[in-house]
C-alpha positions as CSV (number, residue, x, y, z in Angstrom):
1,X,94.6,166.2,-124.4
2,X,94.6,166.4,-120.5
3,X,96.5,169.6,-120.7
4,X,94.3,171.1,-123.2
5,X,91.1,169.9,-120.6
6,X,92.2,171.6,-117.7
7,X,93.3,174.4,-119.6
8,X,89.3,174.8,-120.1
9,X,88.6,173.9,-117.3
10,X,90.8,177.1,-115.7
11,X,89.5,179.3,-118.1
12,X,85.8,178.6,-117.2
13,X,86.9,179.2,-113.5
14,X,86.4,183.0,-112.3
15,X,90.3,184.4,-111.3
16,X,90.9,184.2,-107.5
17,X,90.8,188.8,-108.4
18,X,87.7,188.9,-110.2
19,X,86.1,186.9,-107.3
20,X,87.4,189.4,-105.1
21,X,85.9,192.2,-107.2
22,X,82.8,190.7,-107.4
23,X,82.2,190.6,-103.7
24,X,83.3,194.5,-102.9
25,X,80.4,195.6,-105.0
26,X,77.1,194.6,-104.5
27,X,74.5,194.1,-107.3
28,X,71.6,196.1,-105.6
29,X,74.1,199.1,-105.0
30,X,74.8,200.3,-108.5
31,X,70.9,200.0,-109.1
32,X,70.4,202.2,-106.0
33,X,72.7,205.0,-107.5
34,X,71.3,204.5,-110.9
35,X,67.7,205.3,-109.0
36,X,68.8,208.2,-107.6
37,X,70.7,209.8,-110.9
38,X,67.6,209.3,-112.7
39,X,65.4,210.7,-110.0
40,X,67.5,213.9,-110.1
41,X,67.4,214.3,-113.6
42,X,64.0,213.8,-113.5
43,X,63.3,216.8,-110.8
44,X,65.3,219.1,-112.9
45,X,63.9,218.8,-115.9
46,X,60.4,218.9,-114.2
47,X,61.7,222.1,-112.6
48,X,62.9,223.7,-115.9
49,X,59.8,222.8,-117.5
50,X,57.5,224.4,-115.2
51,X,59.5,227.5,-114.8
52,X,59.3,228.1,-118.7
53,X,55.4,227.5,-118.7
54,X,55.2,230.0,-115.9
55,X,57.3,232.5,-117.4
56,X,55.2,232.3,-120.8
57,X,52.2,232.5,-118.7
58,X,53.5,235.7,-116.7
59,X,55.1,237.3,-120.3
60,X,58.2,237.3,-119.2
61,X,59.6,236.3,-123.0
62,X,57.0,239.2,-124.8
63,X,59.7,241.2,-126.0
64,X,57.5,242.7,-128.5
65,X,56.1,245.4,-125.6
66,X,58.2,247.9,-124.4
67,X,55.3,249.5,-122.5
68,X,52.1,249.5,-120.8
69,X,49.7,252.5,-122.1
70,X,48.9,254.4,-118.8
71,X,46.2,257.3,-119.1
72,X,46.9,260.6,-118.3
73,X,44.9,260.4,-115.4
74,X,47.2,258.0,-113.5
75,X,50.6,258.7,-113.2
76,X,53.5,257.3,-110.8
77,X,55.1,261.1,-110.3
78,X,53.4,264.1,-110.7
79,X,55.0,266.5,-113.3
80,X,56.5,269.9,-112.2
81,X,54.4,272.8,-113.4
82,X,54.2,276.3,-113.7
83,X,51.3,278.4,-111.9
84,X,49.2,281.0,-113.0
85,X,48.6,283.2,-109.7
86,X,47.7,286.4,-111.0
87,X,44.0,285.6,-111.1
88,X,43.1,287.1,-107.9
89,X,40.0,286.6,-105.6
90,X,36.4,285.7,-107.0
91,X,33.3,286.6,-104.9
92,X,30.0,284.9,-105.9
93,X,27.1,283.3,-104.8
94,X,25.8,279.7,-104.7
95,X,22.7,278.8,-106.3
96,X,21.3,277.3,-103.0
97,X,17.6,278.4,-101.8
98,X,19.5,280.7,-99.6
99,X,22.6,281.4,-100.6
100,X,25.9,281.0,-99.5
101,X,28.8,283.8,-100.1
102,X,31.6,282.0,-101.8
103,X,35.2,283.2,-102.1
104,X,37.5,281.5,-104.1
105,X,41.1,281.8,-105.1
106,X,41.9,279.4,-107.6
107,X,45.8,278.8,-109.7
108,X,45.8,277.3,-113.1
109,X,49.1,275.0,-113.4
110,X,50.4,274.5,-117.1
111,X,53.9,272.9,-118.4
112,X,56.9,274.1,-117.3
113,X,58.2,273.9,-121.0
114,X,54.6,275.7,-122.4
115,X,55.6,279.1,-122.7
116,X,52.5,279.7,-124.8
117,X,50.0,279.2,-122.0
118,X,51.2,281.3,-119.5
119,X,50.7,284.0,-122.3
120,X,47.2,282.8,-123.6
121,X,45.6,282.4,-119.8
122,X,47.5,286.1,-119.6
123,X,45.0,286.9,-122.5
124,X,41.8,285.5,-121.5
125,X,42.5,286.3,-117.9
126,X,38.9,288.3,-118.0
127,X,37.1,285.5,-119.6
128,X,38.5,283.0,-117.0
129,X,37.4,284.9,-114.3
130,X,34.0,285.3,-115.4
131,X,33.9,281.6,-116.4
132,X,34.7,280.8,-112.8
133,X,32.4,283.7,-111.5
134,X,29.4,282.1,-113.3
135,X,30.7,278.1,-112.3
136,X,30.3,278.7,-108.5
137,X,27.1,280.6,-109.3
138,X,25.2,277.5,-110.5
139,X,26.5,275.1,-107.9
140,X,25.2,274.7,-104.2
141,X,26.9,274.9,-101.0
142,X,26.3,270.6,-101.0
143,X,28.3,270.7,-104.5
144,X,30.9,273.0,-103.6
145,X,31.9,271.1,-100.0
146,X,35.4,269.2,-99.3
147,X,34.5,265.7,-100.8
148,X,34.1,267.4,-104.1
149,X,36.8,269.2,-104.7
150,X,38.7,267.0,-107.0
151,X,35.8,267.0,-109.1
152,X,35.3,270.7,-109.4
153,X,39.4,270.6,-110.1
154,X,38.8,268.2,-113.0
155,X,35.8,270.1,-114.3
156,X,37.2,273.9,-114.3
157,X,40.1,272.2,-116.2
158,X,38.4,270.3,-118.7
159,X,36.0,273.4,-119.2
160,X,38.8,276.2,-119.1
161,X,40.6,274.0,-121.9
162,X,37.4,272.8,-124.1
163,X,35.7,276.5,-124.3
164,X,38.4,278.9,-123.3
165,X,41.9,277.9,-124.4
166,X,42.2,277.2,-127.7
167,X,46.8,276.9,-128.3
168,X,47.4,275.4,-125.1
169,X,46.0,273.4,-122.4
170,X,46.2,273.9,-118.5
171,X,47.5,270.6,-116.6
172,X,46.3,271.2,-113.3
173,X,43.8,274.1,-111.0
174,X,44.6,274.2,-107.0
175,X,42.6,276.1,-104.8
176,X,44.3,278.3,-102.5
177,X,41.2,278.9,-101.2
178,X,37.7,278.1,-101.2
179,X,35.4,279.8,-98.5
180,X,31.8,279.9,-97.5
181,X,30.0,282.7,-95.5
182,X,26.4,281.8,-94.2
183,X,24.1,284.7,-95.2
């Protein structure tokens, strides 16, 4: 009976090893790591989540739009096109209280592809003339000046292609040149 005592009485003893082992690692260390493994997993997936909010937000998942409508307007490049130059010189008058010669040489641009325009401005040539004839008539020197000029581009086109053209459409009118003469 002795030997079976101290027989429990070694095993409840640690090993003269495992007391060894014990001592190289300390408790708080292993909680210290396990801190700072849980801390990094938590930053990522904070990271990840905030990234896939913000890329919903933005739409970078919308897969369903291949474009953005842009009006014809605005556009990033401006498209080639062919000019009409064959409509010579006008000389008019403006409307003003007394009046101001005008000279104007104006080019109608069109599609490089539109065959068909170049022949239709070809045939209404004479109406376009006297379209633009009448056009500087009614405005004033004050109308006709350098901060207008896009506008009066932009209204000789929309006019030359709403009452003059009917198969084709003109893209563009330059001016190569727009003079006034004091009378």
């Amino acid at each position: 009976m002795a030997d079976a005592e101290e027989k429990e009485v070694k095993t409840d003893e640690p090993e003269e090893g495992a007391q060894q082992e014990q001592k190289k690692v300390p408790p708080g260390l292993v909680l210290g790591i396990l801190k700072w493994v849980a801390l990094v997993v938590g930053a990522i997936i904070l990271i990840v989540t905030v990234v896939i909010i913000t890329m919903k937000i933005m739409g970078g998942n919308n897969a369903g739009q291949s474009s953005i409508p842009v009006s014809e307007v605005y556009k990033g490049k401006q498209e080639v096109l062919s000019w009409y130059t064959s409509m010579g010189t006008i000389r008019t008058r403006t409307s003003d209280a007394i009046p101001a010669s005008v000279v104007v040489e104006a080019v109608l641009g069109y599609r490089t592809e539109d065959n068909a325009a170049s022949s239709e401005i070809t045939a209404r040539q004479v109406e376009i003339k006297d379209f633009l004839r009448r056009y500087f008539t009614e405005k004033t020197r004050d109308e006709l000046g350098p901060k207008n000029e896009e506008k009066l581009r932009i209204e000789i086109r929309n006019a030359i292609n709403d009452d003059i053209l009917s198969n084709s459409k003109i893209r563009d009118v330059k001016f190569l040149q727009l003079d006034f003469f004091d009378q």
